[in-house]
C-alpha positions as a Markdown table, in Angstrom:
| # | Residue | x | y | z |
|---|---|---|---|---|
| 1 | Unk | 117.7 | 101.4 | 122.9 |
| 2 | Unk | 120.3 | 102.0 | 125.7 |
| 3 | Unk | 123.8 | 102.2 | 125.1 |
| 4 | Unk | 124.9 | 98.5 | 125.3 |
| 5 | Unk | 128.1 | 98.3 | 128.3 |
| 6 | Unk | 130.3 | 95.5 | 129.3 |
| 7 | Unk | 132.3 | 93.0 | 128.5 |
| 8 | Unk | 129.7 | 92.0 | 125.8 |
| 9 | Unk | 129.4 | 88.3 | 125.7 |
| 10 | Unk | 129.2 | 86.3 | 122.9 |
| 11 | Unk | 128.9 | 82.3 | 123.3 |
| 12 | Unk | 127.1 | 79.4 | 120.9 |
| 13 | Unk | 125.1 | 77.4 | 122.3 |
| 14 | Unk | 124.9 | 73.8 | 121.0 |
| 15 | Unk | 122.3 | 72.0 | 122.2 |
| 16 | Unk | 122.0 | 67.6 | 121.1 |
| 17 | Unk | 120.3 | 64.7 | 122.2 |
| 18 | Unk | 117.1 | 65.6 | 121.1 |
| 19 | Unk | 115.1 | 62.4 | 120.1 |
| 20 | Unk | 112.2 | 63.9 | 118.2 |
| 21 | Unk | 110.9 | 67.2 | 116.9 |
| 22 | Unk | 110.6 | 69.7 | 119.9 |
| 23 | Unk | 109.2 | 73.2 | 120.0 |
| 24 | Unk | 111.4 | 75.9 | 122.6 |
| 25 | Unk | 109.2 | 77.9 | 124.6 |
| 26 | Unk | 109.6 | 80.5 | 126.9 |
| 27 | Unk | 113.7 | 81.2 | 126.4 |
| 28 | Unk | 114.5 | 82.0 | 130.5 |
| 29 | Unk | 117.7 | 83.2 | 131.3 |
| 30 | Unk | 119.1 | 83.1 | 135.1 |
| 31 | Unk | 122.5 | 84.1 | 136.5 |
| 32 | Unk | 124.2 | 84.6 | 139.6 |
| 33 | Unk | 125.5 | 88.1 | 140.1 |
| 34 | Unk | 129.5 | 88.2 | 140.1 |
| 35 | Unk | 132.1 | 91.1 | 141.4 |
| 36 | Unk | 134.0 | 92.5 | 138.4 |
| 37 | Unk | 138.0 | 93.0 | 138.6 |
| 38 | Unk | 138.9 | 96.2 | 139.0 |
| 39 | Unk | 142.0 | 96.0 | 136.3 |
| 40 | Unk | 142.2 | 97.9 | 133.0 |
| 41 | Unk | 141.0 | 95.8 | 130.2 |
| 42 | Unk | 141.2 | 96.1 | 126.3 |
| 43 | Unk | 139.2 | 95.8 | 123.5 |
| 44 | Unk | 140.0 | 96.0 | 119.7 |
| 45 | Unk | 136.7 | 98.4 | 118.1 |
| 46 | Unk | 136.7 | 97.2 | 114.1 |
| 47 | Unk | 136.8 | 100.5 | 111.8 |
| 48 | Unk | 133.1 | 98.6 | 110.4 |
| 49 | Unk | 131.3 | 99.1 | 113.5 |
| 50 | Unk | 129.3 | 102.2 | 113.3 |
| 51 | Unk | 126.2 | 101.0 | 115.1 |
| 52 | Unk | 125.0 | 103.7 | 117.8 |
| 53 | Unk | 123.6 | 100.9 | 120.0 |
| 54 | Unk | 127.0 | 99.8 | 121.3 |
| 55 | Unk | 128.7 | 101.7 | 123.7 |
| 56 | Unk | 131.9 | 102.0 | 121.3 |
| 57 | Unk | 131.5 | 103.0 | 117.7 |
| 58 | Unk | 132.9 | 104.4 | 114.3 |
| 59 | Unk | 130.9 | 107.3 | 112.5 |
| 60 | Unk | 132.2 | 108.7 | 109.2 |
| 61 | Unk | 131.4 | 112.0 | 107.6 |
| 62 | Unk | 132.0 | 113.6 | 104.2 |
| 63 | Unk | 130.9 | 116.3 | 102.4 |
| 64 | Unk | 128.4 | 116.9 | 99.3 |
| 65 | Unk | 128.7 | 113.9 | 96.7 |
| 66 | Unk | 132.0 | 112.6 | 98.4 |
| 67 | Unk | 131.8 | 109.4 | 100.6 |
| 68 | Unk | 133.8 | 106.5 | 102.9 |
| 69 | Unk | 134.8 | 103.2 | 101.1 |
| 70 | Unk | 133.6 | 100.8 | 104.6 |
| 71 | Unk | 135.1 | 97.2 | 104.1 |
| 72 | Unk | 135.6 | 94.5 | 106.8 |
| 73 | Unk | 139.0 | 95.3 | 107.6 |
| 74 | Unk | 139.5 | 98.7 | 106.5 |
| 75 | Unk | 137.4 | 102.0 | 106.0 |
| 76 | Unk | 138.9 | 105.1 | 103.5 |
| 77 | Unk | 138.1 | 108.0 | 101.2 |
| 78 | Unk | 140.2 | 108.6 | 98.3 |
| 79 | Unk | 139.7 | 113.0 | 97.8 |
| 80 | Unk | 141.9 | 112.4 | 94.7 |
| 81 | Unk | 145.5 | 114.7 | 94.1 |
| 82 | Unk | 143.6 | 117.5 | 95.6 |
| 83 | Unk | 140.6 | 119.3 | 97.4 |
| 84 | Unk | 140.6 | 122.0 | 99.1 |
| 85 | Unk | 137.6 | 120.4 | 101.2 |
| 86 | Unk | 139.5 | 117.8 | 102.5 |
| 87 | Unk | 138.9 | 118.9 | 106.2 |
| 88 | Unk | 135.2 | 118.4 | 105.6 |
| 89 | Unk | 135.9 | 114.6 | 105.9 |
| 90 | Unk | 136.5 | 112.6 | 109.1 |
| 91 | Unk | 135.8 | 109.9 | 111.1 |
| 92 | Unk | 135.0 | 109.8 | 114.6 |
| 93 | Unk | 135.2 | 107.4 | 117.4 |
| 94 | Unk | 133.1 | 107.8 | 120.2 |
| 95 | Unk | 134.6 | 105.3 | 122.9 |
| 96 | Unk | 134.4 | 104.8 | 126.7 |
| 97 | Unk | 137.9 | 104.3 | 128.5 |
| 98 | Unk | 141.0 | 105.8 | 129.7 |
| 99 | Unk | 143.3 | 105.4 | 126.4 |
| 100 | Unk | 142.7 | 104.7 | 122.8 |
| 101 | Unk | 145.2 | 103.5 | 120.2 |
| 102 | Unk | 144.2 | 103.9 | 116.2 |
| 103 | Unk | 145.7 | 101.8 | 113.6 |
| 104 | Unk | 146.1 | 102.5 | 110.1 |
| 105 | Unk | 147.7 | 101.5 | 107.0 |
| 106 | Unk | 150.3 | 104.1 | 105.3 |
| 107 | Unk | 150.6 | 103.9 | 101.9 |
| 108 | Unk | 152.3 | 105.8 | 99.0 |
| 109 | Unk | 149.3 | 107.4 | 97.9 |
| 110 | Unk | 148.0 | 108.3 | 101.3 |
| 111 | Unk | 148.0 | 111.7 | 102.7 |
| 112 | Unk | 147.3 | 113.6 | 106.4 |
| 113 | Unk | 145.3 | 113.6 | 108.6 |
| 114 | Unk | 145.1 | 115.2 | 112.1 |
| 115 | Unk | 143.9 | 113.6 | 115.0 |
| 116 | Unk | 142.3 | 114.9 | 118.6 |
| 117 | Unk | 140.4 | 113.5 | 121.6 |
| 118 | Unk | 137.7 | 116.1 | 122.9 |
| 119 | Unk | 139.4 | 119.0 | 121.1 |
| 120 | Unk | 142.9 | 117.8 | 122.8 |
| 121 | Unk | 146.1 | 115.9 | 122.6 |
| 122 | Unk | 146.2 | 116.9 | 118.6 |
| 123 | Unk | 148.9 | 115.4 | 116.5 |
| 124 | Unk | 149.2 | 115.4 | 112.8 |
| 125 | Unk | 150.2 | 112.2 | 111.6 |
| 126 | Unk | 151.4 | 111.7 | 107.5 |
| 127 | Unk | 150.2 | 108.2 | 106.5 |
| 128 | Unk | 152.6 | 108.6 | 103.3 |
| 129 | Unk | 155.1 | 105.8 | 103.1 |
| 130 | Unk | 156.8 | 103.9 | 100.1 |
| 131 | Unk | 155.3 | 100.7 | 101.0 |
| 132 | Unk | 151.9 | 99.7 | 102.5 |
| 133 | Unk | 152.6 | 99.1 | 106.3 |
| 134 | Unk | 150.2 | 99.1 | 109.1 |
| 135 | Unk | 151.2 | 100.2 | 112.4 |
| 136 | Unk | 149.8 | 102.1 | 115.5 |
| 137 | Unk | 149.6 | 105.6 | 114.1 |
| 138 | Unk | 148.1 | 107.5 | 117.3 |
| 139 | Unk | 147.9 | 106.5 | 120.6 |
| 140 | Unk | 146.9 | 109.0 | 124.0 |
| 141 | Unk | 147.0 | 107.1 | 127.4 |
| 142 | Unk | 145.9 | 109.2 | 130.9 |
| 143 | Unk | 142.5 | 110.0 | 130.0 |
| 144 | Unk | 139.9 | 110.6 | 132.9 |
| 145 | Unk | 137.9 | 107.0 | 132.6 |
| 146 | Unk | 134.6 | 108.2 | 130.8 |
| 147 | Unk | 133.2 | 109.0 | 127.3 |
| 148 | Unk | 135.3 | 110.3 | 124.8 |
| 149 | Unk | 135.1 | 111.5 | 121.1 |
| 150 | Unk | 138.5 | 110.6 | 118.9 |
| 151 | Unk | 138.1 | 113.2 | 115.5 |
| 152 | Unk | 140.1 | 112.4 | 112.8 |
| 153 | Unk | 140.0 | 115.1 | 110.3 |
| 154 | Unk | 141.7 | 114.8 | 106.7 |
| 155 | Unk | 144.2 | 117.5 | 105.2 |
| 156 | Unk | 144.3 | 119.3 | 102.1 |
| 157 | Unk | 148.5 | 118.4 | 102.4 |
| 158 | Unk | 150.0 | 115.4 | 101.2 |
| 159 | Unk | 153.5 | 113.9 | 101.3 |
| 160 | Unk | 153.0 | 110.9 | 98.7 |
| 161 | Unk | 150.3 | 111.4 | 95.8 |
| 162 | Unk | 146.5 | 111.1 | 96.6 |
| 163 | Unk | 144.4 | 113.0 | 99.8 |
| 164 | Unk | 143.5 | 109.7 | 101.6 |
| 165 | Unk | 142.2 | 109.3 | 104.9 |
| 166 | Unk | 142.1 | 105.4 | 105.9 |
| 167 | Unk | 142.3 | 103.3 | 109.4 |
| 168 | Unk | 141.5 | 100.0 | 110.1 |
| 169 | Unk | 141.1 | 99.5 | 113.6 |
| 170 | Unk | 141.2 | 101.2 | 117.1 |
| 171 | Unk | 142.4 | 99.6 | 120.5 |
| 172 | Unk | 140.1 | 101.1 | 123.8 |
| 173 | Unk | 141.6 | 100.6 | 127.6 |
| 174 | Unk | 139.3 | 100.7 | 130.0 |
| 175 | Unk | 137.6 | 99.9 | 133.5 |
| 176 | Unk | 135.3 | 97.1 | 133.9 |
| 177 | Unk | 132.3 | 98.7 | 132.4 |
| 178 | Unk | 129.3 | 98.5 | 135.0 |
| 179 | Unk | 125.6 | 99.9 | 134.9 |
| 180 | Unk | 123.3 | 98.9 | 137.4 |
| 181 | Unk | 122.1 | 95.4 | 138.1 |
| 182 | Unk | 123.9 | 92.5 | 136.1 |
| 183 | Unk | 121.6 | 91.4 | 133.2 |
| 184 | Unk | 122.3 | 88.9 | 130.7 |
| 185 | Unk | 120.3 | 88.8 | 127.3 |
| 186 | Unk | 119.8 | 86.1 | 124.9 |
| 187 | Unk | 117.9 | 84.8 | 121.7 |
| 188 | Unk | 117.5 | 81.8 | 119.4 |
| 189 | Unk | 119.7 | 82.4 | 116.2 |
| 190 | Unk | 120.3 | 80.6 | 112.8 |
| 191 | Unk | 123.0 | 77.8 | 113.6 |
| 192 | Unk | 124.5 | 78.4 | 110.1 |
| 193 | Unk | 126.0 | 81.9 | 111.3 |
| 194 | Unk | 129.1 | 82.9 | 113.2 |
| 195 | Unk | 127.9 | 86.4 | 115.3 |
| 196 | Unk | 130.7 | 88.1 | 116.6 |
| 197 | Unk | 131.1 | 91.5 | 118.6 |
| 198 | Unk | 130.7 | 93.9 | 115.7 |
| 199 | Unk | 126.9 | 92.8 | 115.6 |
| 200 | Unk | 126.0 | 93.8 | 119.0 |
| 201 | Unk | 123.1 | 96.2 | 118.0 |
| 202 | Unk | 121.7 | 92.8 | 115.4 |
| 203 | Unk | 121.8 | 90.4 | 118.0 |
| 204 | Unk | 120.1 | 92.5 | 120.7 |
| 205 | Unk | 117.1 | 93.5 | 118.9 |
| 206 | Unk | 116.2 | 90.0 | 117.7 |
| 207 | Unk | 114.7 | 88.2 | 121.2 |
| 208 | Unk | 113.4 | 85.1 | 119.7 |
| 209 | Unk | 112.7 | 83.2 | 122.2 |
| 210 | Unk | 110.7 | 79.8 | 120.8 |
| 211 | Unk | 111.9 | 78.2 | 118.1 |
| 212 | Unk | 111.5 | 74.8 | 116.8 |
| 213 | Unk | 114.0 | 72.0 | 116.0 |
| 214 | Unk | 112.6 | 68.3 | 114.1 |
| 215 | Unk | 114.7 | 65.1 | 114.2 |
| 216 | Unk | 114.3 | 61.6 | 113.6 |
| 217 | Unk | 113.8 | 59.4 | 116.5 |
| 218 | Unk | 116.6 | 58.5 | 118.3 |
| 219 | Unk | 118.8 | 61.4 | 116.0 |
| 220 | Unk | 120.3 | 64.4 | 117.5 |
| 221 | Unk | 119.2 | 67.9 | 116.2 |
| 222 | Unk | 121.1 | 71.3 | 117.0 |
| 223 | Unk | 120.2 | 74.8 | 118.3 |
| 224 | Unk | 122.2 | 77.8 | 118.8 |
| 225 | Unk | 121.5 | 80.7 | 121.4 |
| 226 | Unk | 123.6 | 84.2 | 121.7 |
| 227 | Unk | 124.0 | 86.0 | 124.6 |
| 228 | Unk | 125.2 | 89.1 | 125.6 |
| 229 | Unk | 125.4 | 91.5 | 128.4 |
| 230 | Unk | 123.1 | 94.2 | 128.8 |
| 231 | Unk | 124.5 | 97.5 | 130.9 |
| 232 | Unk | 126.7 | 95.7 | 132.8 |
| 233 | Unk | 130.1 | 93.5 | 132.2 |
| 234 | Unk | 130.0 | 89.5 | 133.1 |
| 235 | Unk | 132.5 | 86.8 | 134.0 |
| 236 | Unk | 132.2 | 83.7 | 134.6 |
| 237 | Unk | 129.0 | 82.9 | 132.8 |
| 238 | Unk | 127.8 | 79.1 | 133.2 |
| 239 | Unk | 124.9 | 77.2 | 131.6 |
| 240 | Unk | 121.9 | 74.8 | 132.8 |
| 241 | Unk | 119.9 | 73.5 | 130.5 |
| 242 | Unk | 116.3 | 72.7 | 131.8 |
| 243 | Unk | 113.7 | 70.2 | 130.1 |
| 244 | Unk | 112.3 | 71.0 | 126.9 |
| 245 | Unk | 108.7 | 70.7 | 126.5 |
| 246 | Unk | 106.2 | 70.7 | 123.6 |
| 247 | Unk | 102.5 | 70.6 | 125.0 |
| 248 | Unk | 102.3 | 67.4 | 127.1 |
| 249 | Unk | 105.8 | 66.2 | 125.8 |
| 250 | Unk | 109.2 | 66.6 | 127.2 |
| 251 | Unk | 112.7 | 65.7 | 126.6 |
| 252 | Unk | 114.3 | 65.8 | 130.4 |
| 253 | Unk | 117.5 | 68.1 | 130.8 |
| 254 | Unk | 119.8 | 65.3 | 131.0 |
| 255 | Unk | 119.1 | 64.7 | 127.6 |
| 256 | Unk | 120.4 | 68.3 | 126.5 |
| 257 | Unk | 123.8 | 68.9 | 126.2 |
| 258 | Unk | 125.1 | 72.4 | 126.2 |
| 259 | Unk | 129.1 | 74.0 | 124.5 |
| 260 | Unk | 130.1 | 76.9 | 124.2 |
| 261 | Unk | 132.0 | 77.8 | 121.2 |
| 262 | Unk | 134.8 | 80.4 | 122.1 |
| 263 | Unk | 135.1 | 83.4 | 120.3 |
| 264 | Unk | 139.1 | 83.6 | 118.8 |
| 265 | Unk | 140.8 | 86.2 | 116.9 |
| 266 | Unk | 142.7 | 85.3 | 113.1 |
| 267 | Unk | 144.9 | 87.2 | 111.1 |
| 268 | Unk | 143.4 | 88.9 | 108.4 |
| 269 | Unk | 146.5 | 90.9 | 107.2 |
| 270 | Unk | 148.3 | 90.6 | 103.5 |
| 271 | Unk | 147.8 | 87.6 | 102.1 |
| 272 | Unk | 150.0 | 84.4 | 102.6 |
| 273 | Unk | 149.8 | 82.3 | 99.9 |
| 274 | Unk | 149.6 | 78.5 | 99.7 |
| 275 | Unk | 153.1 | 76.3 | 100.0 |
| 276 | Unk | 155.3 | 76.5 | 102.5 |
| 277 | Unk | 153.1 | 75.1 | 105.7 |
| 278 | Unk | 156.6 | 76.4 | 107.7 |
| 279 | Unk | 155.6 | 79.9 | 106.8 |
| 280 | Unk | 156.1 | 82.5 | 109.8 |
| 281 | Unk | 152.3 | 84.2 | 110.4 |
| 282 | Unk | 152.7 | 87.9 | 111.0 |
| 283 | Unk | 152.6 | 89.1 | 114.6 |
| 284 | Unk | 150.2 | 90.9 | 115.7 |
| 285 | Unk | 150.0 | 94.6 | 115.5 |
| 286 | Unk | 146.4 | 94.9 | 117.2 |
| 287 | Unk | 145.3 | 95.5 | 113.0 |
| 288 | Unk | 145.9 | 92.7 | 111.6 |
| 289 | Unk | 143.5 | 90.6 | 113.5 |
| 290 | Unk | 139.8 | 90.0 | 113.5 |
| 291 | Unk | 137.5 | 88.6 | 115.3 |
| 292 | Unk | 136.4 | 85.0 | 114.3 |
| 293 | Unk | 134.0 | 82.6 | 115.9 |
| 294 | Unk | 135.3 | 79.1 | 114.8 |
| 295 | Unk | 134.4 | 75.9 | 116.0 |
| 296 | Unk | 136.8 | 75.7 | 119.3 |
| 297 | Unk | 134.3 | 73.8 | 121.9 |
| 298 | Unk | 134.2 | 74.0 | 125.5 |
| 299 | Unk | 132.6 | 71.4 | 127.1 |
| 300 | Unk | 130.4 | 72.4 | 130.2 |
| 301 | Unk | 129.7 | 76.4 | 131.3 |
């Protein structure tokens, strides 16, 4: 599969006013082609994506019997008080832009770890610190706009009292990504699940395109498409729903209603607690902040 570029899109689709049981056929996706902005833009890369397919990724590599702890907001390996093969496990980030932020968590039993873009711009950075913190640990701006590897390599020295290598989340700058002729993708998905960006590679291999949703007369049933572009960055995407037909039968587009459900971003830092509802929320530190698709409709395209 090609490398998936753009601003990769990812609406819900909710479809109502269906008055009996309908079968989808023939999903047909049309768009008019728009000129993209020529500004730097910015997207956060989650330290769980490691899918190949998308044009930005995480890979993680370790030695022998050793291996990464991946979670949802964080990814690490714990080499213990010592190992003299520390440098034998890293992460990578292969990314296409013109600057690259990493965040991380320092801790008091995390260690060092040296960091380099295409053999270049190397810093060692000590992740050791009293308390757990997270913060911006390596940042390199004035790259050529292109593809880039970020290495992050682990050290056999440590200021505080474990060899751990950890990061949470990286921040790409980049141009409008383009490839070729606009093309926008799309399939029928399970209206019980949120998709967001970090299942790209998922989403795109599915194309369903029938499905079939049962009601009672004169009761409403829902469907749910995802889109996403396809070599090639979008704005101002817009909807029109046609008729939907089953054999001989058909429910006319003015009877289908379409929302988009807006992708938003919530913290996922330290937890809070329950009580006081006059409780300051963390700002953001581009970490501490993940991608969530809840229920924030937008009526029309």
């Amino acid at each position: 599969m090609k490398q998936k570029l753009g601003k990769q899109i990812w609406k819900r689709i909710l479809s109502a006013g269906l008055a009996l049981a309908v079968v989808f056929t023939a999903l047909s996706l049309q768009f008019i082609p728009v000129q993209a902005a020529e500004t730097d833009e910015v997207i956060t890369l989650k330290c769980s994506t490691t899918d190949s397919a998308q044009l930005n990724y995480f890979k993680y590599t370790a030695y022998g019997d050793k291996s990464w702890t991946l979670n949802a907001d964080e990814s690490y390996i714990d080499l213990g008080a010592s190992d003299e093969r520390a440098e034998e496990c890293y992460f990578e980030i292969y990314f296409r832009g013109n600057a690259i932020k990493v965040s991380a968590a320092k801790g008091p039993a995390h260690g060092k770890v040296k960091y380099t873009i295409d053999g270049g711009h190397e810093q060692i950075v000590d992740l050791y610190s009293s308390g757990r913190q997270e913060s911006v640990v390596y940042e390199v701006s004035g790259l050529t706009e292109g593809d880039h590897v970020l290495k992050a390599v682990t050290q056999t020295t440590k200021s505080g009292s474990k060899i751990v290598n950890q990061v949470t989340s990286a921040e790409i700058t980049h141009k409008p990504y383009k490839g070729g002729t606009p093309n926008l993708g799309g399939t029928i998905v399970d209206t019980d699940t949120q998709y967001t960006q970090d299942r790209y590679g998922e989403i795109a291999a599915k194309n369903v395109s029938s499905g079939r949703l049962a009601a009672w007369k004169n009761d409403k049933a829902t469907g749910e498409l995802v889109l996403f572009s396809k070599d090639c960055s979008l704005d101002d995407v817009s909807i029109q729903a046609s008729a939907l037909t089953c054999g001989n039968d058909t429910i006319s587009a003015e009877h289908v209603k379409t929302t988009f459900i807006k992708s938003a971003k919530a913290y996922n830092g330290v937890y809070l607690g329950y009580g006081d509802p006059d409780r300051v929320i963390p700002a953001e530190t581009g970490s501490n902040r993940s991608e969530t698709s809840d229920i924030l409709y937008q009526e029309g395209g």
